[in-house]
N, C-alpha and C positions, 0 to 999 in steps of 0.2 A: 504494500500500500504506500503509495504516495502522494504528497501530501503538497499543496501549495498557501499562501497565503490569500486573505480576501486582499489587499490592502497591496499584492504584488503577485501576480499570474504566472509570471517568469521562475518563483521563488523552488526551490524544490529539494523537501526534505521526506526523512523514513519514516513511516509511521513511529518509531521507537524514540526518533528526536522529537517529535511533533508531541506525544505523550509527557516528555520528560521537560522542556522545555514552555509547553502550555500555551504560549504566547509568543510571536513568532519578533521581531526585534523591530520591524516596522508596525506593530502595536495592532495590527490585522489579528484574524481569528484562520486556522488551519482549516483548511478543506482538502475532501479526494479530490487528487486530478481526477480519477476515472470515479464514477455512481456507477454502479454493476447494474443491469438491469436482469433480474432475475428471471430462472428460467420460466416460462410462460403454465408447464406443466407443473411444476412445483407450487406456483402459487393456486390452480387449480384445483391443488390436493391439500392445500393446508389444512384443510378440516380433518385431514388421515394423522399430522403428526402432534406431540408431544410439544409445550413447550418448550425444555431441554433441544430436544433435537429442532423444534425452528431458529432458536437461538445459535444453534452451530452451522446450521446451513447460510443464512442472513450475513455471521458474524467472518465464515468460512468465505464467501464470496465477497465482502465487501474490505476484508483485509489483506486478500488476494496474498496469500502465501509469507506475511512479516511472521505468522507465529504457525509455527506446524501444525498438522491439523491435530496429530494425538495430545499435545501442549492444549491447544486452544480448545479441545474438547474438553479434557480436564479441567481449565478454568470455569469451563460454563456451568460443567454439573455444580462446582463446587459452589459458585456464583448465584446460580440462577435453581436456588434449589426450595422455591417457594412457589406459589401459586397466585395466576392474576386471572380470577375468573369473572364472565362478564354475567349480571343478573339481572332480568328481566324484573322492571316494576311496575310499569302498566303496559298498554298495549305499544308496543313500537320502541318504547325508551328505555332502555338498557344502562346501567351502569358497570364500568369498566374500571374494578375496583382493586387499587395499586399501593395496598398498605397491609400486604400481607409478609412482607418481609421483616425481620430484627427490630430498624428505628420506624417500623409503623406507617411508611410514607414511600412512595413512590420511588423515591432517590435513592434508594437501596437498591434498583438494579444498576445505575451508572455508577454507585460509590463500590460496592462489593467487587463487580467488573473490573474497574480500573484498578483498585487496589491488589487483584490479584495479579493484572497484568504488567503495572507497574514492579508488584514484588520479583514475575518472572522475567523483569527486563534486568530489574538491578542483581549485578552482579558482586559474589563474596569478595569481602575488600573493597569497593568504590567508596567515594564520599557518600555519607550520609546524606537521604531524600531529607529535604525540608519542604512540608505540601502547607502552600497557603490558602484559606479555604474564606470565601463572607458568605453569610449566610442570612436569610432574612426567616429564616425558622425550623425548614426542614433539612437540608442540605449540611446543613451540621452534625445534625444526630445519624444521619447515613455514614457520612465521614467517617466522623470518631468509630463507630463500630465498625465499617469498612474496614481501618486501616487501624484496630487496636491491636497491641502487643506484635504488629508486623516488624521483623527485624530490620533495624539502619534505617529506619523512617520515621522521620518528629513531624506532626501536624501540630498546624497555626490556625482557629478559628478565631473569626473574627464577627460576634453578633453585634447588633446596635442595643442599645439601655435600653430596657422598658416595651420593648417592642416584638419581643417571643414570647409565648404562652409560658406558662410554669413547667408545663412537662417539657415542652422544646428544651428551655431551662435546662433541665435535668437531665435531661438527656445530652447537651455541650460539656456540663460542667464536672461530671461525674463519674467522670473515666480515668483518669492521671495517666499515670505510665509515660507513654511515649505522645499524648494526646494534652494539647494545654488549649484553654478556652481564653481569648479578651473581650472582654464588655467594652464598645465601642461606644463614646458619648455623640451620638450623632443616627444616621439611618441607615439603610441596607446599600444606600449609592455611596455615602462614604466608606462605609466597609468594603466595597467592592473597588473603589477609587484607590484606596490605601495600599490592595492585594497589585490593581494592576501597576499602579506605582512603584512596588516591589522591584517587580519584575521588570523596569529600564529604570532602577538605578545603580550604575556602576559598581561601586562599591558593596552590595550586595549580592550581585552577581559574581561576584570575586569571593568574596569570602562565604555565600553559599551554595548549594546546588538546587535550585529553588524549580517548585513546579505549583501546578494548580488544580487542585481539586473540584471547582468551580466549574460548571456546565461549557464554560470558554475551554476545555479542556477537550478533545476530540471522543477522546475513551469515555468520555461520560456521555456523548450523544450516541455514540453507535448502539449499547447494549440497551436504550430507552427503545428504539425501533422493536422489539424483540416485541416487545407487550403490543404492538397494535398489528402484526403478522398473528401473533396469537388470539387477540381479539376480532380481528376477519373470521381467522378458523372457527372461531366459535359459534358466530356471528351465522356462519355458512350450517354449519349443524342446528343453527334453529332454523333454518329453511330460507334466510334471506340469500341475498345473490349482491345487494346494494348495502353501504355504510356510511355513514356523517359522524365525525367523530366531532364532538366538543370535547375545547382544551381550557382549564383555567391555566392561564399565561399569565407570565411576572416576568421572569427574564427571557422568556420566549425558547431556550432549550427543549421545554415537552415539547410541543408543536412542531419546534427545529427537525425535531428526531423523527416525528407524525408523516413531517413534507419528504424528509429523506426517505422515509420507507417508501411513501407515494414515488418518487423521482427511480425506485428501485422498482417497480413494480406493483406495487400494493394498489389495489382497484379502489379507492376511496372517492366520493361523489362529492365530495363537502368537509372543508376544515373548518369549526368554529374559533377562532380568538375569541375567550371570553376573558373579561378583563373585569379588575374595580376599579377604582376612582380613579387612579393610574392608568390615566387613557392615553397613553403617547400614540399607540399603533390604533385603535381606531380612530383617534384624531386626525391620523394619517390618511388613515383610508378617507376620512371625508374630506380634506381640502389637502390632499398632496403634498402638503406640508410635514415635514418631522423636526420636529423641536421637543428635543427630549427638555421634562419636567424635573425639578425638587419632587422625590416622593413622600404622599400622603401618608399618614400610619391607617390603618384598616382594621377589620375583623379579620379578611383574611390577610393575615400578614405575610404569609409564604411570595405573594403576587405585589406586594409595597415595592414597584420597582419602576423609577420614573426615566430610567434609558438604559432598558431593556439590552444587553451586549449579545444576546444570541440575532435580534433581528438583521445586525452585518451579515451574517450567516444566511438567513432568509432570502434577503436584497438580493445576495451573490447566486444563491440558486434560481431565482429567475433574472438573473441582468439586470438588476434593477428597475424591471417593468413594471409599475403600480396598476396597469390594466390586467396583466398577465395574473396579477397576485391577487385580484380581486375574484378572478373567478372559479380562484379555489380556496381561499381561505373568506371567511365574514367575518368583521370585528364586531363585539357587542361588550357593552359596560355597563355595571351595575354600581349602585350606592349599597352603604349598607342597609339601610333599610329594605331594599327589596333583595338582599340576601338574607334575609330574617326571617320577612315573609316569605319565603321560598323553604326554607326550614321547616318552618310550621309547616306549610299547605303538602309537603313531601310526607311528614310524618303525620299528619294528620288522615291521607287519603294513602298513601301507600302502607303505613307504619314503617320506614323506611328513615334513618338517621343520617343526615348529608352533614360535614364537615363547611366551615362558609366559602373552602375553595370550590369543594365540589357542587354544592349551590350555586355557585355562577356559571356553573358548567350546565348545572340542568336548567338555569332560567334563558342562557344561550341556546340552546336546543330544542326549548320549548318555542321561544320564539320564532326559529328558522323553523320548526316541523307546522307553525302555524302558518308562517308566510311561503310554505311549500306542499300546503296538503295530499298533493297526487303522489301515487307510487308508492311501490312497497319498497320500503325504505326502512333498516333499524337503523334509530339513532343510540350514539355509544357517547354519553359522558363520561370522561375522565374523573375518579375518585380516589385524588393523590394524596389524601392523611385519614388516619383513622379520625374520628368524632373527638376520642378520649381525650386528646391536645388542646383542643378549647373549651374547656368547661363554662369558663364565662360568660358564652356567647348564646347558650342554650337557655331555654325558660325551665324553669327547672322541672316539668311535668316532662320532658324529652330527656335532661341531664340524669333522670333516674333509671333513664330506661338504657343508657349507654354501657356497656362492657368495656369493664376496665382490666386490657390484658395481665398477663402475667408479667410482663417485662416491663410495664409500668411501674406494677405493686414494689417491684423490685428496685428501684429506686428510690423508692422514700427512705428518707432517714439517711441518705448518704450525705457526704461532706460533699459542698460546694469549692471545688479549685477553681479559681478565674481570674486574672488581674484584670483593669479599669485603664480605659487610656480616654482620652480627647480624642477629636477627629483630625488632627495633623498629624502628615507625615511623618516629621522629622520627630515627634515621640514615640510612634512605631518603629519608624528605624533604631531609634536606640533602644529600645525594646530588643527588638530581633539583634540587634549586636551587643546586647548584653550577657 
């Protein structure tokens, strides 16, 4: 697999540099030269395979020979050894529910992935992996579990104050070892700001071997494709033939990972961008304008994200044609208020418990399945965190109805590790060079 930059066409490195490296030095995001498009029989049958074995086929063709394939099988099982099954709640509308892994959230197929892959790149004896990770809630707790107790690897999260749930919380801060948490006084674009700053300043790249955890990372987009190959298959054994996937978007990686499987073959009719109040990209879509925003803080905080760094990503997959992009993705945004009521009216008529990202997912798909009534069509919303992570948000006749896993429970009572920074640079950097 090789790899070029958004930001330089010409540029061209290994998938192995492109991994370890994260961020390419003209400040672009890694892309394949070549999208594989898959074999045409293969995706006819996905409803015959496993997801294990779509994940190696997917993963097998789209990394074109960087990691053997008995290597790269063994990553997957190891990887990818939980379940994303899609559940019919009324007629047509399906949930595509992606928190059945370790940290309870979707981002445990791209953290698990990379971490393993990353571990079988590094080699005995190299410099120690330093992985910098921002997170606006979920992306952390995959992380840290991802990449706990892996040998020669020190992880850096970076959350904003006040702005993750208690259990995200608990889940950054609760691990030690080789995993250290900072509470950032600022929001998820400063934490992210900080990470990509890292990574072009001199002086740090000198004295570390620094990489990025962060969906900017290529390994984190490929292994996300896995779940919506497996959501067609399923999709295909309830008797459809047609799919509309809605995506709650924040930094735009789910979606990223949705369009590449599309751009590989995957038959999808319709992408939703649902968004909160963080409307950079449907702002787009309505007056061709991008002007990325200061992000608002939300319910759903996963999505607090006012310029989005996977949409380079996007742009670069259709040439930057805002017509081309319209007529496969539809952007839609919600307040919190009508992620609320969406809540309710889901547990109220389905008895069905949506998390406030996954509520913008189903009030996006409710909308397009009304402004597209003809045709047998399932719609598949995305349900990237378990419920249990926002307690706050529920009315408490819903909050009692929630399952609180076991890897929760397990958490209470533990010690809180984390240092405190500002949002400037130069006391992260002295941080990191302390």
């Amino acid at each position: 697999m090789i790899l070029y930059s958004t930001n330089n066409k010409d540029l061209r490195v290994p998938f192995k540099e492109g991994v370890f490296n994260s961020l390419p030095a003209d400040k672009g995001l890694y892309m394949p030269v070549t999208i594989p498009v898959l074999d045409p029989e293969f995706i006819a049958d996905l409803h015959k395979y496993s997801l294990p074995e779509i994940a190696f086929q997917v993963s097998k063709a789209i990394l074109n020979d960087a990691i053997p394939e008995s290597d790269l099988k063994a990553i997957i099982d190891d990887a990818i050894n939980f379940d994303a099954p899609v559940i019919e709640i009324s007629k047509g509308i399906n949930v595509l529910e992606l928190f059945h892994g370790p940290s309870l959230a979707f981002k445990d197929f791209g953290a698990r992935f990379m971490s393993r892959v990353m571990s079988y790149f590094l080699k005995e004896g190299e410099k120690q992996l330093d992985v910098l990770v921002a997170t606006s809630g979920d992306t952390g707790g995959a992380v840290a579990l991802g990449f706990l107790g892996v040998p020669n690897v020190r992880v850096t999260i970076l959350f904003p104050k006040g702005k993750v749930s208690p259990i995200q919380e608990l889940q950054l801060t609760t691990n030690g070892q080789n995993i250290r948490a900072i509470e950032i006084d600022g929001t998820f674009d400063d934490c992210q700001a900080l990470v990509k700053q890292a990574f072009n300043d001199p002086e740090l790249k000198e004295k570390f071997r620094l990489t990025s955890a962060n969906s900017i990372n290529i390994s984190r987009l490929i292994p996300q494709t896995f779940y919506y190959f497996n959501a067609y298959a399923q999709i295909r054994r309830m008797g459809y033939k047609e799919v509309v996937f809605s995506v709650p978007s924040g930094n735009f990686g789910n979606i990223g990972a949705g369009l590449l499987a599309w751009k590989m073959g995957l038959p999808v009719k319709q992408f939703l961008a649902a968004t909160n109040s963080n409307d950079t990209v449907p702002e787009f879509f309505r007056t061709g304008v991008y002007q990325a925003k200061p992000s608002v803080q939300t319910w759903s905080n996963a999505m607090d994200v006012g310029d989005p760094s996977n949409w380079v990503r996007i742009m670069d997959m259709f040439g930057g044609d805002r017509d081309l992009l319209k007529k496969v993705i539809t952007a839609y945004s919600y307040s919190d208020g009508e992620t609320l009521d969406a809540i309710k009216q889901v547990y109220a008529e389905n008895a069905y418990i949506m998390c406030p990202h996954t509520a913008i997912a189903w009030l996006a798909l409710k909308n397009w399945m009304n402004e597209h009534p003809a045709g047998d069509v399932a719609g598949v919303f995305l349900s990237t965190a378990h419920p249990c992570k926002f307690p706050d948000i529920f009315p408490a006749d819903i909050a009692a109805e929630i399952d609180i896993p076991v890897q929760v429970k397990e958490l209470e009572g533990k010690e809180r590790l984390s240092s405190s920074l500002g949002n400037d640079f130069e006391g992260f950097k002295t941080f990191l060079l302390g």
